[in-house]
N, C-alpha and C positions, 0 to 999 in steps of 0.2 A: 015686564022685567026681561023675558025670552030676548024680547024682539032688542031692547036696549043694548043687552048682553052681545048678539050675536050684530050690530051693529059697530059695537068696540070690538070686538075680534077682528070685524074687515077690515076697519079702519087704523089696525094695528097690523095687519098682514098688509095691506096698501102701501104705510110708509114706511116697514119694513122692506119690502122688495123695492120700492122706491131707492131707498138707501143704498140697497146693494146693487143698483144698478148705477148711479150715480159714481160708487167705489169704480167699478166697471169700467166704467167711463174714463174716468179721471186714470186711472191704470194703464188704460191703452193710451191715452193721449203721452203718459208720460214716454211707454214703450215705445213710441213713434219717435219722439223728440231722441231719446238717446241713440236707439238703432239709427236715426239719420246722421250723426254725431259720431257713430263708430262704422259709416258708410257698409262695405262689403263683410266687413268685423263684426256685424251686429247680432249678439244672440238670442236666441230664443228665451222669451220671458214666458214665466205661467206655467200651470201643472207642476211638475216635477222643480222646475227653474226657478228663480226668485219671479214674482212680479212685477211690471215694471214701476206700481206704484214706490215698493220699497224701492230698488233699484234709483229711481228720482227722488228718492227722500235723502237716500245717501250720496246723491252725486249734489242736491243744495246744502248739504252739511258743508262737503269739501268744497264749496263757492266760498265758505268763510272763513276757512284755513286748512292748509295744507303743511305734513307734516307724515310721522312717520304711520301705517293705516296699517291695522293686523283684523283679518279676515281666518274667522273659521269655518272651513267651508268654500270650496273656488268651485266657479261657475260662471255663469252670466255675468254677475255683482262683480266678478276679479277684473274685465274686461273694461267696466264701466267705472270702476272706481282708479284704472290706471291710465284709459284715456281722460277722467279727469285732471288726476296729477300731473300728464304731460301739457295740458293745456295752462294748465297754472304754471308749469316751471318750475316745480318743484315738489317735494313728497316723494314717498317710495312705498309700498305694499308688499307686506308678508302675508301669503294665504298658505293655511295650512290646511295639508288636504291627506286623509288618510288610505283612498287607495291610489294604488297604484298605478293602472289605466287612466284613473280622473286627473292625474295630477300630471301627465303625462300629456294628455290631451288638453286640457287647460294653459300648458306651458307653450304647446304648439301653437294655439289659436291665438296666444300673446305676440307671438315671433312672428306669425303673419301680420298681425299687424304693427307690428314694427314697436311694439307697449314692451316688450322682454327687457327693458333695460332700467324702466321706472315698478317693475314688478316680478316678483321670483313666487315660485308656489313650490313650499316645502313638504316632502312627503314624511308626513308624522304617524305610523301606525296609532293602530286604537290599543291599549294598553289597561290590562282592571291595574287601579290604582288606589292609595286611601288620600283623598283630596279633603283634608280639615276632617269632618266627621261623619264622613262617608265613604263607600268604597263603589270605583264608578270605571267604567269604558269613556275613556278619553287620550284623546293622543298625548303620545309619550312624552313626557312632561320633561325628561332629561334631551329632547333635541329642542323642544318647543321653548326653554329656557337661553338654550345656547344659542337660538338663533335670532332673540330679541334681544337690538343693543341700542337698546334708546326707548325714550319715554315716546308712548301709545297717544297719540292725538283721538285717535278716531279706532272705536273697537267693533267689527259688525260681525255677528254672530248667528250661522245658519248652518251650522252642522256641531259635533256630527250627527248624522241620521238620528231618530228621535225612536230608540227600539226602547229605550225605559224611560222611566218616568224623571231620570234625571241624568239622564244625556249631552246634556251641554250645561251641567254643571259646575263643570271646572273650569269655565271658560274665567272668573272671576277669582276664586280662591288660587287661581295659577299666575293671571295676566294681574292681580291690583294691584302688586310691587310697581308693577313698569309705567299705572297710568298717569299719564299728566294730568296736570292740576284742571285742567278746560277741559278732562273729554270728553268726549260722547262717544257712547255706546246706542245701537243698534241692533235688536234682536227681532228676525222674522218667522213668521208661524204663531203669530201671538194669540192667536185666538184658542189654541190647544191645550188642553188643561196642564200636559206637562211643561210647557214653557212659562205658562202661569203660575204653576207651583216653582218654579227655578228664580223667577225675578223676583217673587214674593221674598225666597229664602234668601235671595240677597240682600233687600234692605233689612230683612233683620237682622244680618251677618255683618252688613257694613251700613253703619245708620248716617253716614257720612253722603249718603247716595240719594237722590230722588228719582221717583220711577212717573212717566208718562205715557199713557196710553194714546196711541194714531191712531185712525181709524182708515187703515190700509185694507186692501182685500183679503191677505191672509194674517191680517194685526200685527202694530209695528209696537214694542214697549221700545222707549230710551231712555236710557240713566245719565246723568250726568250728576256731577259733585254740588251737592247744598250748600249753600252760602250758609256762613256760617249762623244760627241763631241763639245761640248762648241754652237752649236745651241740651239738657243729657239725652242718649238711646232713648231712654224708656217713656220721657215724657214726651220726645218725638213723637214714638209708636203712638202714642197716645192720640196727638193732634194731626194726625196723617187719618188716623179714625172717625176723628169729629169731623175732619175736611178732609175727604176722598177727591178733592177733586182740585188742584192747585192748577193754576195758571201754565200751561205745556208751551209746547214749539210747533211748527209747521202747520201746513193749513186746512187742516182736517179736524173736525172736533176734537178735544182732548177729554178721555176719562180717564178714569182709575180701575 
């Protein structure tokens, strides 16, 4: 029994590290291909930055339309998602970014490379607010309203900083007015309980939404809007229970 037992253990640490080396992989490859792609413009991926695997997850979203792209959080991802839209020829990028040095130095590295015109990064302080039925630090929701005019194609969400357990909560109860009918959402950090607790409380909040799990280095969920099934909420909740695991996107295993 010992020896059986401690045979499954190795064999589950083996294709465990397997796996994550694998993510690794697939990460830096992607980070290559884009930094080649934004030449002397190319940022730093990983640690503190996005990774490049998310960073390539949202630049083949925008390979299948282009449109208006609001970003919480600039960095790396603001770079990448607006030398995208200039290659397409069309799109435009709101990042909101809550300090003041970040959003500052973010706007620079656009104007170097020549992206300042398909991309603006809005400086939104963090603000305690009551967002639906919670009270939260998120940026100030009376500039972050004014500065979105036009339905959200594409929503990618990595800030702000994750100091509570629901810190980028209002990313949804603020932004669902403006979403189009198509879009995709993007949230990184997904493997963190707090971001697992935020996505969860969305499709309960909006049952209109389906949630996918990627299986990125630092874990990608995206929502987009559920076809319709003639379910109410609750019998949804129900069948999202019995089947954790529905059919996703991109090319990384999908869970729940």
């Amino acid at each position: 029994m010992a020896t059986g037992t401690a045979a499954g253990v190795l064999g589950w640490w083996y294709r465990t590290s397997l796996h994550r080396i694998e993510r690794q992989v697939r990460s830096s490859e992607d980070a290559a291909i884009l930094g080649a792609a934004l030449g002397t413009a190319a940022p730093l991926f990983g640690r503190w930055a996005a990774e490049g695997d998310f960073a390539g997850m949202i630049a083949r979203e925008l390979d299948g339309a282009q449109g208006l792209v609001v970003e919480c959080g600039s960095g790396s991802t603001t770079l990448v998602i607006a030398e995208r839209l200039r290659r397409a020829g069309s799109g435009r990028l709101v990042s909101l970014e809550h300090d003041t040095l970040y959003a500052a130095a973010t706007g620079r590295l656009l104007a170097s490379a020549g992206l300042d015109d398909v991309a603006r990064v809005i400086e939104a302080p963090l603000r305690s607010q009551q967002l639906e039925d919670r009270r939260v630090e998120w940026y100030d929701r009376s500039i972050v309203e004014t500065e979105i005019d036009g339905e959200i194609d594409m929503l990618v969400v990595d800030g702000p900083p994750q100091m509570s357990a629901w810190s980028r909560w209002g990313a949804l109860p603020v932004l669902y007015p403006f979403l189009a009918r198509n879009f995709v959402a993007l949230l990184d950090d997904g493997r963190t309980r707090e971001t697992s607790l935020v996505v969860h409380a969305w499709i309960d909040q909006f049952p209109d939404l389906d949630l996918y799990w990627l299986d990125t280095v630092k874990g990608t969920w995206l929502l987009k809007r559920r076809e319709s099934s003639g379910m109410s909420g609750g019998l949804l909740r129900v069948a999202r229970r019995i089947n954790p695991r529905p059919a996703g996107a991109g090319r990384w295993p999908v869970h729940r």
